[in-house]
C-alpha positions as a printed Julia matrix, in Angstrom:
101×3 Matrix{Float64}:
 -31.68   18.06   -3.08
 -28.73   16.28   -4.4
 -28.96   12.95   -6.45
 -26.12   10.67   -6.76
 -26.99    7.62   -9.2
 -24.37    5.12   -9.24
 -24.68    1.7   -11.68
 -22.79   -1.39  -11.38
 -22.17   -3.73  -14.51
 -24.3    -1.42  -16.87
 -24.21    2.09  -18.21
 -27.06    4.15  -18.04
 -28.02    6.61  -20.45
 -28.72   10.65  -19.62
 -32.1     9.93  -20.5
 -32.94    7.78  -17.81
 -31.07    9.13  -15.65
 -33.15   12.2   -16.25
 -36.25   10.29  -15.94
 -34.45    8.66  -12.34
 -34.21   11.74  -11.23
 -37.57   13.02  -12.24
 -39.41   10.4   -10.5
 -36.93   10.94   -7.39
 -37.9    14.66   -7.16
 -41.8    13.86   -6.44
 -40.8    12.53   -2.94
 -39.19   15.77   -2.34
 -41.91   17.68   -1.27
 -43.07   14.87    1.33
 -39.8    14.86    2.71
 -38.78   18.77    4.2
 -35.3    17.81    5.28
 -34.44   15.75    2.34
 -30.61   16.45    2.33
 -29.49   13.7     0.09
 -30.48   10.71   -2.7
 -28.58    7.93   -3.81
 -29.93    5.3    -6.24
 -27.27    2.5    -7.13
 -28.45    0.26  -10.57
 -27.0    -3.26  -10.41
 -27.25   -5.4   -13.61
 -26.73   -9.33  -12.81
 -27.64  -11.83  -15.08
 -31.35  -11.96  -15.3
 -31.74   -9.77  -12.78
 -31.83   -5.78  -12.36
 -31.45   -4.35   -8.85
 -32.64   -1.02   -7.9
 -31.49    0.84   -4.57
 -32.69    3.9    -3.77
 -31.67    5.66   -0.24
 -33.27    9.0     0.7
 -31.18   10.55    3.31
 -33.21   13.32    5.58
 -32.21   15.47    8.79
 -32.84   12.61   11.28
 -33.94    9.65    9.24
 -32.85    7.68    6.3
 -35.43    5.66    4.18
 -33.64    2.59    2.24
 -35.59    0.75   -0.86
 -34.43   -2.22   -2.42
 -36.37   -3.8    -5.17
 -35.04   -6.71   -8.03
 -37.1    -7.58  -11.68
 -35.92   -8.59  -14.72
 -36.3    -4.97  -16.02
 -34.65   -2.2   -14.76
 -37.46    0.16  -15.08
 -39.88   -2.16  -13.06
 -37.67   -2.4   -10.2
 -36.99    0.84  -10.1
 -40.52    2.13   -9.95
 -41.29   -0.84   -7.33
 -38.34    0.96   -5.09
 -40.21    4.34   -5.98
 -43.42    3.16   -4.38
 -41.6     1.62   -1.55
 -40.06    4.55   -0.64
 -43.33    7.06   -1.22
 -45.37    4.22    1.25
 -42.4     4.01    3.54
 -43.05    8.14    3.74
 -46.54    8.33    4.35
 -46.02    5.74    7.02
 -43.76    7.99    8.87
 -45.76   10.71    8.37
 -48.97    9.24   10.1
 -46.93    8.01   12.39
 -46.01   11.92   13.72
 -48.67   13.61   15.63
 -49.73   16.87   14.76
 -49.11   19.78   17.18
 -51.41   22.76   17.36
 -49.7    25.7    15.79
 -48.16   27.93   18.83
 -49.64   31.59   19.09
 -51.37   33.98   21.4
 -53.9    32.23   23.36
C-alpha cells in the first residue's frame, strides 16, 4: 500500500506522519485491493482539516473531517473511513466457496 500525505499551510513532522501512517495501515487488512492512500492536512485559522482518500480496485472511500486540532480530525476521518468499510462489506453477499459437489 502506498501513502501519499500532503499538508497545506502547515508542516508536519516525521513523527506524525509516522503515526498517520500507522493508523492508515489498520484499514489495510479490511480493504484486499487497497492500491492507494492519500491524506491531505489543511491548517486554516481555527480550523484543521483532515482528508483521507483510500483508493481500492473498484471503489474509492473519501473522508473529510474539520476540529480545531489536527489530531481529532484526523482520527474522526479514521473512523469514518473504518465505518464507511464495514458498510460496504455487509453490504456484499457472501458466496459459497466453489468446489466438488
Amino acid at each position: 500500500m502506498q501513502v501519499i500525505i500532503s499538508t497545506r499551510g502547515m508542516t508536519v513532522s516525521r513523527t506524525y506522519k509516522d503515526e498517520l501512517t500507522r493508523k492508515l495501515a489498520k484499514l489495510a487488512p479490511m480493504v484486499p485491493a487497497l492500491v492507494e492512500t492519500r491524506a491531505v492536512l489543511t491548517k486554516e485559522k481555527h480550523r484543521r482539516t483532515a482528508a483521507l482518500t483510500l483508493l481500492a480496485r473498484r471503489r474509492a472511500f473519501r473522508s473529510r473531517e474539520t476540529a480545531p486540532e489536527l489530531e481529532v480530525a484526523v482520527d474522526r476521518a479514521v473512523h469514518a473511513l473504518l465505518r464507511q468499510v464495514r458498510e460496504t462489506k455487509a453490504r456484499r453477499p457472501r458466496r459459497p466457496a466453489a468446489g466438488p459437489s
